[in-house]
C-alpha positions in Angstrom: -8.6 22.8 -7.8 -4.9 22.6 -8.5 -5.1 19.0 -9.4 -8.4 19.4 -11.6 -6.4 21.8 -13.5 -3.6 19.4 -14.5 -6.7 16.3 -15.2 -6.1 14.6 -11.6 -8.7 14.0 -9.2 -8.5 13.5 -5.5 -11.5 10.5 -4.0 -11.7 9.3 -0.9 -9.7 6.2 -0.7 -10.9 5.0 2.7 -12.9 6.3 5.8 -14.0 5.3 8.9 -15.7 6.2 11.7 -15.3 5.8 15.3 -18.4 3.7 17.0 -17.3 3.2 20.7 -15.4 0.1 19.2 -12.0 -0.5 20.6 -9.4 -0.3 17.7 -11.4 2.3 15.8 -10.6 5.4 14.9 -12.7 8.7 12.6 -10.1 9.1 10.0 -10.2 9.5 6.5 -7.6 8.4 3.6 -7.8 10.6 0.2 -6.0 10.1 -2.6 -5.1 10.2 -6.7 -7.6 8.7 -9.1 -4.9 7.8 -11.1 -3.1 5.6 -8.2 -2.6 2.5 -8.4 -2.6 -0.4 -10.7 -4.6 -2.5 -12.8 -4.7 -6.2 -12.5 -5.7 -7.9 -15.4 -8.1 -10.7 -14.1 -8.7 -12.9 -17.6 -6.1 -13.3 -19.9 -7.6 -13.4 -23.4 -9.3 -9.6 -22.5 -7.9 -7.1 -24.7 -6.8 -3.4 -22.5 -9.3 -1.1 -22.7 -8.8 2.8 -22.9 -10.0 3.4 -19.3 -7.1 1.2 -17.8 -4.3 3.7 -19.6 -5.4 6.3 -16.8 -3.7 4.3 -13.8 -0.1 5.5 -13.9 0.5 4.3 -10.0 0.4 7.6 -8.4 1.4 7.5 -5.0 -0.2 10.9 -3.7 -2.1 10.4 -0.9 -3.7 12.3 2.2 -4.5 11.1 5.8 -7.1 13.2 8.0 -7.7 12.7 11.6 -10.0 14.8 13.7 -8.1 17.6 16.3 -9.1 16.9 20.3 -12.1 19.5 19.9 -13.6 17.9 16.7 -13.9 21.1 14.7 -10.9 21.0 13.2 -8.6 18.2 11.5 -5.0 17.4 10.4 -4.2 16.3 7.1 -0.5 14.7 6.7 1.1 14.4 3.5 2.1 10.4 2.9 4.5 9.5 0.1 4.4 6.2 -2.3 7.7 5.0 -0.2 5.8 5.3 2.6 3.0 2.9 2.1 4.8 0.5 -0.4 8.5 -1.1 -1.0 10.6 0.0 -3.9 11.7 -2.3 -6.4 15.0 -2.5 -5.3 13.5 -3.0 -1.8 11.3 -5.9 -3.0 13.6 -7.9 -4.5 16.0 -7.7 -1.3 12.8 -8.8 0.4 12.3 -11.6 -1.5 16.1 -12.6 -1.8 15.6 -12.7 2.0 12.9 -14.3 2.4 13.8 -17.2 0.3 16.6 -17.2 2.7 13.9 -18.0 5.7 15.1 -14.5 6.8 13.2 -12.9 10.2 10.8 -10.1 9.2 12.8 -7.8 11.7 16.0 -8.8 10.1 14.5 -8.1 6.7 13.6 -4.5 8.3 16.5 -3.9 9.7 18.7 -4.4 6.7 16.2 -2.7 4.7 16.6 0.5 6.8 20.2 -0.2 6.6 20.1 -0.1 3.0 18.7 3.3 3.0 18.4 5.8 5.5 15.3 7.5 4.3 13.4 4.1 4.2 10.2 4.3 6.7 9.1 0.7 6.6 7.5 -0.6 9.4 7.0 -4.2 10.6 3.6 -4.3 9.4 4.2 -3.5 6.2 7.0 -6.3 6.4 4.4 -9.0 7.4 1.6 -7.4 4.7 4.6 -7.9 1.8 5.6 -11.7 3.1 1.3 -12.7 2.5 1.2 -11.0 -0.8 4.7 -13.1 -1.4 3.5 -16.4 -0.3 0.2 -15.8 -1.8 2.0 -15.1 -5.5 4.5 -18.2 -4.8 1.0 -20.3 -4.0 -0.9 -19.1 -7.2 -4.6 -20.9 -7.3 -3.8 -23.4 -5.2 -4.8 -23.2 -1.1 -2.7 -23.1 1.6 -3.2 -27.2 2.1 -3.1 -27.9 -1.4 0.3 -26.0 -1.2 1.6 -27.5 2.1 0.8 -30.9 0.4 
């Protein structure tokens, strides 16, 4: 209700549900309408009014279920949490121009800043969406060619 009151509304981002699967877990991700960006798919479209409403929020909320299933925890994750700053990314990418190894990267990242909770994972998810930019239209062959 507090958000409502200031024109912010929280959605489920992601959930999912444990099946007897291995690697599954019931959790479920909520979040900021607002969060976020845009990506502008064709180039001659002009912006329409409902794309001003992203502004990148980086609120979001992760619920797992307690042991006894009647009850669940919700933990508070920030934007630094999930993403890379700026400044962040471009050490990343001055690295990995470099041929730098992902734990290196992580470990002068940390070193950089002491609040920095980066994990490997993210690391490896930031090299693909790097190498995917750097490839553009093109496929990995057509790009190794």
């Amino acid at each position: 209700m507090i958000g409502n009151s200031f024109g912010f509304v929280i959605v489920i981002l992601r959930s999912d549900t444990a099946n007897g699967q291995r690697e599954r877990k019931t959790c479920v991700l909520l979040g900021c309408e607002r969060g976020g960006k845009y990506r502008q798919y064709k180039k001659d479209l002009d912006v329409t009014k409902s794309e001003i409403r992203k502004c990148d929020c980086p609120f979001k909320l992760r619920g797992k279920p307690v042991n006894d299933g009647e009850s669940c925890i919700l933990k508070l994750l920030y934007g630094s949490t999930g993403r890379l700053t700026n400044d962040e990314n471009s050490m990343f990418v001055d690295m990995t121009k470099t041929s730098a190894k992902p734990r290196n990267i992580l470990l002068t990242l940390k070193k950089s800043n002491e609040k920095n909770v980066t994990t490997i994972k993210q690391i490896y998810n930031a090299m693909n969406t790097y190498r995917r930019t750097e490839r553009g239209h093109r496929t990995e062959m057509q790009h190794h060619i």
